[in-house]
DSSP file (Angstrom, degrees, kcal/mol; ACC not computed):
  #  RESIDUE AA STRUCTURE BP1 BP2  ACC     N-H-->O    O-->H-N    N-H-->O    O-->H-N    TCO  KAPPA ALPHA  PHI   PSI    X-CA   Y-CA   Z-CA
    1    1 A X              0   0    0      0, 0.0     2,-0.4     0, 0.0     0, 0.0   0.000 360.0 360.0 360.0 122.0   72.0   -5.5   16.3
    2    2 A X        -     0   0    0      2,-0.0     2,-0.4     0, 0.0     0, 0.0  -0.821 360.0-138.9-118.3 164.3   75.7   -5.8   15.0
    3    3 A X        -     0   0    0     -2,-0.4     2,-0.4     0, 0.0     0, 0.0  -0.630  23.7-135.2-114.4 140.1   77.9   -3.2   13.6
    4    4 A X        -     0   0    0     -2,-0.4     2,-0.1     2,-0.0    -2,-0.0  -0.999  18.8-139.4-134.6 106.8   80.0   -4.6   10.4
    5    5 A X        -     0   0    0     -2,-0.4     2,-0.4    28,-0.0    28,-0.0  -0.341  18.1-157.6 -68.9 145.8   83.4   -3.6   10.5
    6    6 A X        -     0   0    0     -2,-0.1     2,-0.3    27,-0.0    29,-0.0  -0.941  27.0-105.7-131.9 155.3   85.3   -2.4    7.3
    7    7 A X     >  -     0   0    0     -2,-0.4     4,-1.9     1,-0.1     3,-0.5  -0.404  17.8-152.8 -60.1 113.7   88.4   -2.3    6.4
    8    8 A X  H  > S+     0   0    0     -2,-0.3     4,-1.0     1,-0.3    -1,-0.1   0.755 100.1  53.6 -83.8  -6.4   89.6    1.4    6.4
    9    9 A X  H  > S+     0   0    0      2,-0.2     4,-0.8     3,-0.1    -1,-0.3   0.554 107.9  51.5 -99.8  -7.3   92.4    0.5    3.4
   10   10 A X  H >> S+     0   0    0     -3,-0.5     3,-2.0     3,-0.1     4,-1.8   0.861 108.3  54.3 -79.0 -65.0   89.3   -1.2    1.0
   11   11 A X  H 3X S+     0   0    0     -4,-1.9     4,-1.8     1,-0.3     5,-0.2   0.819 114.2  37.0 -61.3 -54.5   87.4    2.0    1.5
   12   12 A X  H 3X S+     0   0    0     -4,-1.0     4,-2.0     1,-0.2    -1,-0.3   0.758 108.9  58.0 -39.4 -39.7   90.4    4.2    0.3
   13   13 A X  H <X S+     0   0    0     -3,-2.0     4,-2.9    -4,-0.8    -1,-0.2   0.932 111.3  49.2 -74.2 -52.3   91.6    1.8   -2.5
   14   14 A X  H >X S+     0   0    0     -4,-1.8     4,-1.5     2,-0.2     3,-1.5   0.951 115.9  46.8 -57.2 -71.8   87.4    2.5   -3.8
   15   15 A X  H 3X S+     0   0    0     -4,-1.8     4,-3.0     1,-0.3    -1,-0.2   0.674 104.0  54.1 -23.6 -47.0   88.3    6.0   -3.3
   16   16 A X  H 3X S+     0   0    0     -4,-2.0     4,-2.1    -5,-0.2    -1,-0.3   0.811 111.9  45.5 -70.8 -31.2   91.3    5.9   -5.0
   17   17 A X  H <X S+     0   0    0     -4,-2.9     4,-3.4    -3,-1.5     5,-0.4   0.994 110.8  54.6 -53.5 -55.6   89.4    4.3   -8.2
   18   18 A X  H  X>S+     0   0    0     -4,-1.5     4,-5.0     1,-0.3     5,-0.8   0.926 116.7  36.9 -39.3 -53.8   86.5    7.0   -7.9
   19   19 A X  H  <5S+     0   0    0     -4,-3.0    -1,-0.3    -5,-0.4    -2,-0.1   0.918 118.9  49.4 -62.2 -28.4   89.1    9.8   -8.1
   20   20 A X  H  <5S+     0   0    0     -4,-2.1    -2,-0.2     1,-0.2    -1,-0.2   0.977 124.5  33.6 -72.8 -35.5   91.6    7.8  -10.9
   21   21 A X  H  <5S-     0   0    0     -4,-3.4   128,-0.3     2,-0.1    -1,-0.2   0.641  98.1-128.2-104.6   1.5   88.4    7.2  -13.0
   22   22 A X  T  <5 +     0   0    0     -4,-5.0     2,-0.5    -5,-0.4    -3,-0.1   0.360  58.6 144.2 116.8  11.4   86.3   10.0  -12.7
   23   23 A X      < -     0   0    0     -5,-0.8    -1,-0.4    -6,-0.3    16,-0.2  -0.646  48.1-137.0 -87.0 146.0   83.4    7.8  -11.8
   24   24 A X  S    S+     0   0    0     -2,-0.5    15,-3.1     1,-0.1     2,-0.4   0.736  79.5   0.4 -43.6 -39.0   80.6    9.2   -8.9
   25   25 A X        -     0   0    0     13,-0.2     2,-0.4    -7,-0.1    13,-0.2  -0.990  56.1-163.2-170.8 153.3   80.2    6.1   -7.1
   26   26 A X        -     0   0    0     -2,-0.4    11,-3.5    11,-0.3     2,-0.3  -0.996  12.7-162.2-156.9 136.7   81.4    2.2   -6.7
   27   27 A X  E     -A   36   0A   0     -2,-0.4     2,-0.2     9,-0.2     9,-0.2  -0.906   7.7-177.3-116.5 138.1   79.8   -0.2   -5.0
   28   28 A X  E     -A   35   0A   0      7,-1.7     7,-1.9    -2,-0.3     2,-0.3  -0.952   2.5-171.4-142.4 159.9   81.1   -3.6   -3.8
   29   29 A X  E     -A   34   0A   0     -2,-0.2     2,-0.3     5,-0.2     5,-0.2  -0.953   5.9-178.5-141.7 146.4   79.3   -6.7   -1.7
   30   30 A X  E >   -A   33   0A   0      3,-1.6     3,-2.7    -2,-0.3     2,-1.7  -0.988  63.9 -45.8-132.3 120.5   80.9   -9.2   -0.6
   31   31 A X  T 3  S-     0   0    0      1,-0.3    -2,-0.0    -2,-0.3     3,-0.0  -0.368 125.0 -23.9  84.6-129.4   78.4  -11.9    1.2
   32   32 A X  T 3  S+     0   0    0     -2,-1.7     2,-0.4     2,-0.0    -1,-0.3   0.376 125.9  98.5-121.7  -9.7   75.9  -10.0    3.4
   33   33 A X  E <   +A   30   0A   0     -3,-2.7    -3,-1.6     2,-0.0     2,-0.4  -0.533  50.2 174.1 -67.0 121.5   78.9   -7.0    3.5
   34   34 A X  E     -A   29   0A   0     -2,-0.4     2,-0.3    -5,-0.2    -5,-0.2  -0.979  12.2-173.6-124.5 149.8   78.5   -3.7    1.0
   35   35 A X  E     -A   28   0A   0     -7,-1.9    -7,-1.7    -2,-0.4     2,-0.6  -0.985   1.1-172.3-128.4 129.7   80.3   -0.8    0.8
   36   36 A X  E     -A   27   0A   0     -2,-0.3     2,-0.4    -9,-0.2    -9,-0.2  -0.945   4.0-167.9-123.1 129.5   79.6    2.4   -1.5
   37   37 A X        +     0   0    0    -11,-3.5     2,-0.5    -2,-0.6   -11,-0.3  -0.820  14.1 173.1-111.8 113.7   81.6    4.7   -1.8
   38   38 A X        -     0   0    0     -2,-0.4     2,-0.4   -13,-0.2   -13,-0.2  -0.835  14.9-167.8-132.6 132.2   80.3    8.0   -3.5
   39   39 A X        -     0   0    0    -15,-3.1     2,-1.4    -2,-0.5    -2,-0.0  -0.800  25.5-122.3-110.3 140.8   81.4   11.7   -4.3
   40   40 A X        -     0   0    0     -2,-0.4     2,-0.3     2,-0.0   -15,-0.0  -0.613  29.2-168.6 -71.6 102.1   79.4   14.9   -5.6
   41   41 A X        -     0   0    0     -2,-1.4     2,-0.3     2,-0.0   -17,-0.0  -0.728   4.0-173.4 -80.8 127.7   80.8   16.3   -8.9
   42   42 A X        -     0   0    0     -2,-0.3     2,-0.8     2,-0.0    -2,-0.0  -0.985  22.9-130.9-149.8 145.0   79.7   19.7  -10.1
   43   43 A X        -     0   0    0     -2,-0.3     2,-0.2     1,-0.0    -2,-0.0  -0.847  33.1-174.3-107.0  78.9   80.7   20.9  -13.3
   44   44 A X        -     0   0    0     -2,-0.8     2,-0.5     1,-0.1    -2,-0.0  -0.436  25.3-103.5 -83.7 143.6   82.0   24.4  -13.0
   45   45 A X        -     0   0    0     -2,-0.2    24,-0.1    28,-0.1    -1,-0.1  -0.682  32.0-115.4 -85.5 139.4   83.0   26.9  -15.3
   46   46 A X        +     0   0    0     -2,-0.5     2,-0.3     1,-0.0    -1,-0.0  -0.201  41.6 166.5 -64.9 156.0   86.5   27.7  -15.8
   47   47 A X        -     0   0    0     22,-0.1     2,-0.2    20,-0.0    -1,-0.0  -0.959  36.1-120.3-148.7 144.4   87.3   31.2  -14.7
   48   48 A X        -     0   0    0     -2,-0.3     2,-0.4     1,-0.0     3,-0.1  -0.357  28.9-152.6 -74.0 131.7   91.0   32.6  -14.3
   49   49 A X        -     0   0    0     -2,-0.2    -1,-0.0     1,-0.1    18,-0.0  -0.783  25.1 -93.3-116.0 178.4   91.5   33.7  -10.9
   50   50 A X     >  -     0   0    0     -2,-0.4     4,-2.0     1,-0.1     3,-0.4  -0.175  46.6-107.7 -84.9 154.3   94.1   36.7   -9.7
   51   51 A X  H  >>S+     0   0    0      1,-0.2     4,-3.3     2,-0.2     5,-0.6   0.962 114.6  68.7 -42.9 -52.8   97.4   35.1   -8.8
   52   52 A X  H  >5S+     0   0    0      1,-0.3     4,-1.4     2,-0.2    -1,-0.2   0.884 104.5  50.2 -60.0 -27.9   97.1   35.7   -4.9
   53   53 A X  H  >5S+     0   0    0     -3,-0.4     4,-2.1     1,-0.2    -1,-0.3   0.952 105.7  50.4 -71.9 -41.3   94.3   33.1   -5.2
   54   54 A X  H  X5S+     0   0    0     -4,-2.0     4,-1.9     2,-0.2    -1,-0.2   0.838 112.7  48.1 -31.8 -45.9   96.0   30.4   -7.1
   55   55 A X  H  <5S+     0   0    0     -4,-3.3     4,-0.4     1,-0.2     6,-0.3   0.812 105.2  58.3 -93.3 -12.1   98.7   30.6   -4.8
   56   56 A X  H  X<S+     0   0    0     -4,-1.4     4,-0.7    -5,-0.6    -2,-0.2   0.854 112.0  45.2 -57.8 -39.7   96.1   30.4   -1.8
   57   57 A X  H >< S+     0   0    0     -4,-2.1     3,-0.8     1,-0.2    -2,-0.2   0.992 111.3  48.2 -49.7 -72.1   94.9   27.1   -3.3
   58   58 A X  T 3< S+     0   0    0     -4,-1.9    -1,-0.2     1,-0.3    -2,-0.2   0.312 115.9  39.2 -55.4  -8.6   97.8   25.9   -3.8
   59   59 A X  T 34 S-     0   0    0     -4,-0.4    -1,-0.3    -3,-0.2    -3,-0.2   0.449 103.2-121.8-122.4 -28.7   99.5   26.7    0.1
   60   60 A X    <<  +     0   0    0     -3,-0.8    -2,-0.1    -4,-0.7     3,-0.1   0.215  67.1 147.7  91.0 -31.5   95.8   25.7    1.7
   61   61 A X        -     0   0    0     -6,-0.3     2,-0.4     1,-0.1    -2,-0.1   0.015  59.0 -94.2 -51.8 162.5   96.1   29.3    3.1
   62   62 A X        -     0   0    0     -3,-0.1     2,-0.2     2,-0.0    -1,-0.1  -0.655  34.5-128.0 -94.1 132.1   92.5   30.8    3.3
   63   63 A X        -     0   0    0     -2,-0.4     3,-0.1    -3,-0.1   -10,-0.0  -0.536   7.2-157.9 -91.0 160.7   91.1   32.9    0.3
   64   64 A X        +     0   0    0     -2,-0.2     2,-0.4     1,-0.1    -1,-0.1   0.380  68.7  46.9-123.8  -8.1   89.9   35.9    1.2
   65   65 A X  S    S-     0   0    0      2,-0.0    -1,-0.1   -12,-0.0     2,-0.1  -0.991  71.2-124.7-152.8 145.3   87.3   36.5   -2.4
   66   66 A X        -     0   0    0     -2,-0.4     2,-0.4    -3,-0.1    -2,-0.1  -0.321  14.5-144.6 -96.4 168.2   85.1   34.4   -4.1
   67   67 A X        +     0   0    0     -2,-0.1     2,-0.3   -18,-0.0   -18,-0.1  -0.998  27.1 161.6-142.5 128.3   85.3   33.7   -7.7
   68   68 A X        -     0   0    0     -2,-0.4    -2,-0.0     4,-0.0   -21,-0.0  -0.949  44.8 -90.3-166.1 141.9   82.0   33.2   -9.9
   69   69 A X        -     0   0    0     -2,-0.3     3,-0.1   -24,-0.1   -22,-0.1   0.149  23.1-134.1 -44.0 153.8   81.2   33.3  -13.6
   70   70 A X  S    S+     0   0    0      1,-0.2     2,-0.3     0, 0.0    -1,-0.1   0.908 102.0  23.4 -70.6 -55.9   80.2   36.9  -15.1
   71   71 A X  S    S-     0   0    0      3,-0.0    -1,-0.2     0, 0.0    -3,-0.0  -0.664  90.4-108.2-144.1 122.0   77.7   34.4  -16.5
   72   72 A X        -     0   0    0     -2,-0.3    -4,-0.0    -3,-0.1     0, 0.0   0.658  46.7-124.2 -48.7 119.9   76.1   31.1  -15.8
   73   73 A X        -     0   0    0      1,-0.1     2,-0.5   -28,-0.0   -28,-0.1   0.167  13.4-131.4 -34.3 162.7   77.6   28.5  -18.5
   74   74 A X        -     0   0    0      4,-0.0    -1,-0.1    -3,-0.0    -2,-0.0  -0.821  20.3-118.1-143.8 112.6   75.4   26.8  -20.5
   75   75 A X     >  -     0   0    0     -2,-0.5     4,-1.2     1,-0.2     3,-0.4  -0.128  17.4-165.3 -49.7 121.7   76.0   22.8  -20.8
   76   76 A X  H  > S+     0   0    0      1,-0.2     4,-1.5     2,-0.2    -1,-0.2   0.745  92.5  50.3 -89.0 -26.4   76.7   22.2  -24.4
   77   77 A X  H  > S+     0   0    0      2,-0.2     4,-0.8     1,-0.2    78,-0.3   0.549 103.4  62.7-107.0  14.0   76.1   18.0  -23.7
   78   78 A X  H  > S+     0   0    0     -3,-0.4     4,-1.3     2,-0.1    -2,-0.2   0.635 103.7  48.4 -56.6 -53.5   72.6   19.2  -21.9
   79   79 A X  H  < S+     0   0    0     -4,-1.2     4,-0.3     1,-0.2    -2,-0.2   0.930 112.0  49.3 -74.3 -29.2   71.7   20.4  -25.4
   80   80 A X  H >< S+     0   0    0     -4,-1.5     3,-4.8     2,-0.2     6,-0.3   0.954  93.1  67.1 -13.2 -79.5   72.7   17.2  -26.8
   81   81 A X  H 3< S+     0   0    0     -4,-0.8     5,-0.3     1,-0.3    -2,-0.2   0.650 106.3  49.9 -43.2 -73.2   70.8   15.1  -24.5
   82   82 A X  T 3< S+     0   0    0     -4,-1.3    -1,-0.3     3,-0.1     2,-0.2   0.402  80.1 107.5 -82.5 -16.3   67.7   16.8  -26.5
   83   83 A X  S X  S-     0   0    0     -3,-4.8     3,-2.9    -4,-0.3    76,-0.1  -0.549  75.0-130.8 -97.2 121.8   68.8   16.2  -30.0
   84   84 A X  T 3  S+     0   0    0      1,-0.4    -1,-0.2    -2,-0.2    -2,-0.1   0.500 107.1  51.9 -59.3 -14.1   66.5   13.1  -31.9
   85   85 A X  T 3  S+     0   0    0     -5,-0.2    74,-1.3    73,-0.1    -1,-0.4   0.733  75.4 121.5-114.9 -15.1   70.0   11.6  -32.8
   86   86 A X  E <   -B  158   0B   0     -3,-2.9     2,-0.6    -6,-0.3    72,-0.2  -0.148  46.7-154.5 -35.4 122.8   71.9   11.4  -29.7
   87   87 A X  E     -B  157   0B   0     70,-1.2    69,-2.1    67,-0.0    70,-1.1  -0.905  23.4-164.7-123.8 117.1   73.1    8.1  -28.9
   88   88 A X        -     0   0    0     -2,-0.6     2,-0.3    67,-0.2    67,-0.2  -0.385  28.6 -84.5-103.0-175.2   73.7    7.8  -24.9
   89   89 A X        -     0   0    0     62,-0.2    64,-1.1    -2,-0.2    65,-0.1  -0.626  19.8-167.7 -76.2 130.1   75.1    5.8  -22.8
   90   90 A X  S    S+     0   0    0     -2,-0.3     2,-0.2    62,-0.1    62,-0.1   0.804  79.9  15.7 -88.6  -3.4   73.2    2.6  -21.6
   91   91 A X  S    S-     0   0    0     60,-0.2     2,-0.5    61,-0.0    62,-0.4  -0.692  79.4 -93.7-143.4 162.1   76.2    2.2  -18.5
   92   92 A X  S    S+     0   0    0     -2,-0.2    59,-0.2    60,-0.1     2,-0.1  -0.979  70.0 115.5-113.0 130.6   79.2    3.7  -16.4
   93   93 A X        -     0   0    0     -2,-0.5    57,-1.8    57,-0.3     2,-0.6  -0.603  69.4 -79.7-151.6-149.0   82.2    2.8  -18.1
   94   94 A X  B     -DE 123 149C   0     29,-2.0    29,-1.6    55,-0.3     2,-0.5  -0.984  42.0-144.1-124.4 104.0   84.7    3.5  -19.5
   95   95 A X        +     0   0    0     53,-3.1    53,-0.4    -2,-0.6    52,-0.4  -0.633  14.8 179.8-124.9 116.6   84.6    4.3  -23.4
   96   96 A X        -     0   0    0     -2,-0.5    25,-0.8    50,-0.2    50,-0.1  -0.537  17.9-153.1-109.4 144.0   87.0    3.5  -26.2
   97   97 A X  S    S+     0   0    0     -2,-0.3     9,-0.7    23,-0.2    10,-0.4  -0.007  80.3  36.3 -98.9  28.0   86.4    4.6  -30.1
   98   98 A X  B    S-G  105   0D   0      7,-0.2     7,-0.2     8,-0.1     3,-0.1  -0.949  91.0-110.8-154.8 177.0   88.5    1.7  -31.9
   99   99 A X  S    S+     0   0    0      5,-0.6     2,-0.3    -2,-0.3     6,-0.1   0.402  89.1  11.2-107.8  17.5   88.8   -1.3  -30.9
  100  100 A X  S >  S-     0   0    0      4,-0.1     3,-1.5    -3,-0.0     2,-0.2  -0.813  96.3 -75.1-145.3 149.5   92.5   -1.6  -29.7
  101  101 A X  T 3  S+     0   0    0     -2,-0.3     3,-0.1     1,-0.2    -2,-0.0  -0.351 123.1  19.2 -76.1 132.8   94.9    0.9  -29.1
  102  102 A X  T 3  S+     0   0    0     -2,-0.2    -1,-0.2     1,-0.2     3,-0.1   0.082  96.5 130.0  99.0 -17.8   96.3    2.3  -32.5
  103  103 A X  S <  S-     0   0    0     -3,-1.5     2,-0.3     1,-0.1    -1,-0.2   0.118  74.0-100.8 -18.2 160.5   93.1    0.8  -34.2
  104  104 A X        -     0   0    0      1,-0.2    -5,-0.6    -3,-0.1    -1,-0.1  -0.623  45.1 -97.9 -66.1 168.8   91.4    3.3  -36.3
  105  105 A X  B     -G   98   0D   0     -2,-0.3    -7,-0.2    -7,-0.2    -1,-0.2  -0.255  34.1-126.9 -70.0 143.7   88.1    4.9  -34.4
  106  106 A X  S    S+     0   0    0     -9,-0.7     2,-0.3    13,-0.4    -1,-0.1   0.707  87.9  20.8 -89.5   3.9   85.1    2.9  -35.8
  107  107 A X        -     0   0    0    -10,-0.4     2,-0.2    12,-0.2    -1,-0.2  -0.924  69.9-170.8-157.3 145.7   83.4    6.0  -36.7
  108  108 A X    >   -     0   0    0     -2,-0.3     3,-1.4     1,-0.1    33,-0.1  -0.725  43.8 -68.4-139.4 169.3   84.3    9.8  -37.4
  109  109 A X  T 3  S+     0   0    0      1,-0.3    31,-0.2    -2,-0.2    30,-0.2  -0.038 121.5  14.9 -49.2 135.3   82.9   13.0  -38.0
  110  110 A X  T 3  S+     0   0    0     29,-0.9    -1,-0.3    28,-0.2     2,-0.3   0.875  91.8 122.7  51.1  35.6   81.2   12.8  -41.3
  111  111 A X    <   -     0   0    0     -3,-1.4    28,-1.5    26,-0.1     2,-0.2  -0.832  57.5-128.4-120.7 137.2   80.9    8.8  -42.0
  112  112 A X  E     -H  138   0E   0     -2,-0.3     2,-0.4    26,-0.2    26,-0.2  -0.501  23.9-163.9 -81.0 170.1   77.8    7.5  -42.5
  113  113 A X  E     -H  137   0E   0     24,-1.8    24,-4.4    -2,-0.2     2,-0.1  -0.995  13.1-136.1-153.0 158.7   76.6    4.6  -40.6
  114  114 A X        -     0   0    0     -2,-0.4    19,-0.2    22,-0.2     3,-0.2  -0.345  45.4 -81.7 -78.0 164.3   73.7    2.1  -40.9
  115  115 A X  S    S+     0   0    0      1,-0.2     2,-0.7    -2,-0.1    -1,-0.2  -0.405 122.1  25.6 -51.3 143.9   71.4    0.9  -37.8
  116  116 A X  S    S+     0   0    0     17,-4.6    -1,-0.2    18,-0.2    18,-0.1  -0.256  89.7 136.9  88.3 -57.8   73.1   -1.7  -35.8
  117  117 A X        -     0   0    0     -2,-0.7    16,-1.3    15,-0.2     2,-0.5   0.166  61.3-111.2 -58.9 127.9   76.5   -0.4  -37.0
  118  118 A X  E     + F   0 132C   0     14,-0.2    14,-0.3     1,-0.2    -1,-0.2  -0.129  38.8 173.2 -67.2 128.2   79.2   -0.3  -34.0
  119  119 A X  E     -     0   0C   0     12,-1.8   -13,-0.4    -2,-0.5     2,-0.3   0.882  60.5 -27.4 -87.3 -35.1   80.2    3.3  -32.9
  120  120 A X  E     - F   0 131C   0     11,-1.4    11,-2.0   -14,-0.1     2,-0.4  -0.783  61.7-114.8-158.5-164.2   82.2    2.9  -29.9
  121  121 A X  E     - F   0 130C   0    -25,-0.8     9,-0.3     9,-0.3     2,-0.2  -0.951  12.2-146.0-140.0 162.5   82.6    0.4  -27.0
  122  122 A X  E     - F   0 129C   0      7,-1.4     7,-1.3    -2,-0.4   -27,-0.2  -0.839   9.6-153.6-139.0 104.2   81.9    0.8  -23.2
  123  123 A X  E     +DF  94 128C   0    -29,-1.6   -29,-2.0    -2,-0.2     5,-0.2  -0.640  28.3 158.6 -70.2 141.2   84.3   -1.2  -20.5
  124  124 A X  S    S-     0   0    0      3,-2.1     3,-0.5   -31,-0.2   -31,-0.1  -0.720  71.3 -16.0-169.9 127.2   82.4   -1.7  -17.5
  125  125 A X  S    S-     0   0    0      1,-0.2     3,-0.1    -2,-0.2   -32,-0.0   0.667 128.9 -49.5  57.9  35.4   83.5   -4.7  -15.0
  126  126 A X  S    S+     0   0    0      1,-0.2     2,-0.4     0, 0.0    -1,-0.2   0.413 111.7 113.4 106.2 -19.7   85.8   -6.4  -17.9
  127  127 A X        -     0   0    0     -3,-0.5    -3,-2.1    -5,-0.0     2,-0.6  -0.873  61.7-144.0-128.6 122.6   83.8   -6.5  -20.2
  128  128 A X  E     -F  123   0C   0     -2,-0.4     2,-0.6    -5,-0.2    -5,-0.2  -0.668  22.6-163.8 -81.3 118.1   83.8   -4.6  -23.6
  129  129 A X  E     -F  122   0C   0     -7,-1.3    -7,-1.4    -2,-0.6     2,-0.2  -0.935  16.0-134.6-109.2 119.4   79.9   -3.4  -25.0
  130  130 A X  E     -F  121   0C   0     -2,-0.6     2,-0.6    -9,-0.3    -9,-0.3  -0.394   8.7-156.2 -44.1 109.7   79.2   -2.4  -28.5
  131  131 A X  E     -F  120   0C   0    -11,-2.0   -12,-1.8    -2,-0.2   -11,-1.4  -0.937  21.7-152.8-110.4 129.2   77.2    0.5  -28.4
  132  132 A X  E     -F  118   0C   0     -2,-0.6   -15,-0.2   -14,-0.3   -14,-0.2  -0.883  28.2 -98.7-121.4 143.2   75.4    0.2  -32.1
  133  133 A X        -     0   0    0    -16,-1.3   -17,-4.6    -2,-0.3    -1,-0.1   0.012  35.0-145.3 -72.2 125.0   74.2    3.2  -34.0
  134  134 A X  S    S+     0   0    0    -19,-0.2   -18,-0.2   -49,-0.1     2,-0.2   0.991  82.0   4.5 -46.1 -59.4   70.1    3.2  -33.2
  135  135 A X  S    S-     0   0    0    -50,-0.2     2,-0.1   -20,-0.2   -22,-0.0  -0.653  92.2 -89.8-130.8 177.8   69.4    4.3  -36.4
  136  136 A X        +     0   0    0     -2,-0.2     2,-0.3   -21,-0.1   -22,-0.2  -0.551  67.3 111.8 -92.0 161.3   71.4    5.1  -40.0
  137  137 A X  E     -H  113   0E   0    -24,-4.4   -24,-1.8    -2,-0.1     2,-0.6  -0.916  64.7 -48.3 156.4 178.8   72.7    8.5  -40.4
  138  138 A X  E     -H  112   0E   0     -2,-0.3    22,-1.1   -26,-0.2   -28,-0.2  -0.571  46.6-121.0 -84.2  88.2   75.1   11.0  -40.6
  139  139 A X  E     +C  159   0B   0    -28,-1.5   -29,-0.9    -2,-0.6    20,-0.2   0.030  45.2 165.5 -18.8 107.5   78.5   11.2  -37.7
  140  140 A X  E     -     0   0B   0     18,-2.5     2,-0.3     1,-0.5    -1,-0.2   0.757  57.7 -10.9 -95.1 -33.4   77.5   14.7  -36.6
  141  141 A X  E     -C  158   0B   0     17,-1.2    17,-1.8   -32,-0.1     2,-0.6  -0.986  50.9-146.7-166.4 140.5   79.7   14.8  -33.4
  142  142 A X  E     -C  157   0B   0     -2,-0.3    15,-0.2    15,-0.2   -33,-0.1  -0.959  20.4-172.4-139.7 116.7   81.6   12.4  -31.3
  143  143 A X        +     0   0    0     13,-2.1     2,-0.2    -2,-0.6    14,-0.2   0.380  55.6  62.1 -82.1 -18.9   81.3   13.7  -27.8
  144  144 A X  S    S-     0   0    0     12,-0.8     2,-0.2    -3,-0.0    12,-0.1  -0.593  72.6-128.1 -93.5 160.7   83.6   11.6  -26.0
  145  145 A X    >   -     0   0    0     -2,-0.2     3,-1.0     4,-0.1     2,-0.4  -0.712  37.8 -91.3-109.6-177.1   87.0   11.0  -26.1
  146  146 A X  T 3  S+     0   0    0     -2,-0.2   -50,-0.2     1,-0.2   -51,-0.0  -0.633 115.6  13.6 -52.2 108.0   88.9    7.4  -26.4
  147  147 A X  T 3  S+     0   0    0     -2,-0.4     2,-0.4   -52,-0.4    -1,-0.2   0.391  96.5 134.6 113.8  -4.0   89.6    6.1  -22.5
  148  148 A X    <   -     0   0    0     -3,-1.0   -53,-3.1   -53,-0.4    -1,-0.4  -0.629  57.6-121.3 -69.3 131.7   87.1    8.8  -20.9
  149  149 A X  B     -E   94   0C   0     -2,-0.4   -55,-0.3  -128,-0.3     2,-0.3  -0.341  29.9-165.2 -49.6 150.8   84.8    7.6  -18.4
  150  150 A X        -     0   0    0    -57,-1.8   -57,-0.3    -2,-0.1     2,-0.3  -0.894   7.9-132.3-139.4 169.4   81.5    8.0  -19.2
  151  151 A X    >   -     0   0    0     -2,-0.3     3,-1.0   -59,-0.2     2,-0.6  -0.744  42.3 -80.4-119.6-175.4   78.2    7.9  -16.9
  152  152 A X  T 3  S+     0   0    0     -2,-0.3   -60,-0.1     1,-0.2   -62,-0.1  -0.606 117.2  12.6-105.4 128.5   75.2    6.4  -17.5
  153  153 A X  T 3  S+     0   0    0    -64,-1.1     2,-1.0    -2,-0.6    -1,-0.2   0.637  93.4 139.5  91.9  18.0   72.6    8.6  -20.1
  154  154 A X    <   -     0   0    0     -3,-1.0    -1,-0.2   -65,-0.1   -76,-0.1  -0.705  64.1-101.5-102.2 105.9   75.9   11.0  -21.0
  155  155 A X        +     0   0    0     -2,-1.0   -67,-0.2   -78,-0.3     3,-0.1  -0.045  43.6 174.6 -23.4 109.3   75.9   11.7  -24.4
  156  156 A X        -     0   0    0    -69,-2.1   -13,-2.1     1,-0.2   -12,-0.8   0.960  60.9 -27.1 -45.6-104.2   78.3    9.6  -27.0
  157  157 A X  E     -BC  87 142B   0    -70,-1.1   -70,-1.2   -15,-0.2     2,-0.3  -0.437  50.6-115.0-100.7-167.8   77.4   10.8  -30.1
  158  158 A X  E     -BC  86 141B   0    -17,-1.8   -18,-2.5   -72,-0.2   -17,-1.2  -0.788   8.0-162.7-149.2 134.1   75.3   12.1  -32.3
  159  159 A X  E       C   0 139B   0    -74,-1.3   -20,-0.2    -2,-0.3   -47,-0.0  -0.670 360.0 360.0 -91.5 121.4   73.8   11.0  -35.2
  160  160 A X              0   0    0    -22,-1.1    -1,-0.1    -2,-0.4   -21,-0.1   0.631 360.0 360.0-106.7 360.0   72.2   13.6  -37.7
């Protein structure tokens, strides 16, 4: 059985993507070699904490009291995902709402749009995807911003 050495500067340079673009996990294979590298993200709510903890973060020093919502948040793009007009993602990418920078957006809050018509884009590996409106209807909400990463099944938009 052999053990397949990696490069301890590839695996950091993936790291350093994960963290710059907010994505969970990146895979690359090179050959019969893979590496993934992948982090847990959880989606807290904010809550203000007392100074001495702030500066406890911030020094590494050990906090001494725990900090937790009066009460549990409730995901506003969970309640999306259910809504007959949501248009998700099919990829993780990257997603931009014009189509060059300084472009107008191709679609805004209260424009209709047809089936078929393109709403946004998604880079992912070089390559720019159309994501086009499932069905015609009404811009209700556009859930992303320009240049956000996005994951794959994360709400876009929504169509009413």
């Amino acid at each position: 059985m052999s053990t397949a050495r990696f490069d301890p500067e590839a695996i950091r340079a993936l790291a350093t993507i994960l963290a710059e673009t907010g994505l969970t996990e990146i895979e690359i294979s090179e050959g019969d070699s893979r590496i993934r590298v992948a982090r847990n993200v959880q989606v807290m709510a904010a809550v203000a904490a007392p100074a001495h903890m702030a500066a406890a973060a911030l020094t590494g020093a050990p906090v001494s009291a725990a900090v937790t919502p009066a009460a549990p948040a409730v995901s506003d793009a969970a309640d999306l995902s259910k809504h007959p007009g949501a248009v998700t993602s099919p990829m993780v990418g990257v997603a931009y709402l014009s189509p060059e920078p300084g472009a107008p957006p191709y679609v805004q809050v209260g424009q209709q749009v047809v089936e078929g018509q393109t709403l946004l884009l998604i880079e992912a590996m070089k390559t720019f995807n159309q994501i086009k409106a499932p069905k015609s209807g009404t811009v209700s909400r556009v859930v992303v911003a320009s240049g956000a990463p996005v994951e794959y099944g994360e709400v876009l938009v929504v169509l009413d």
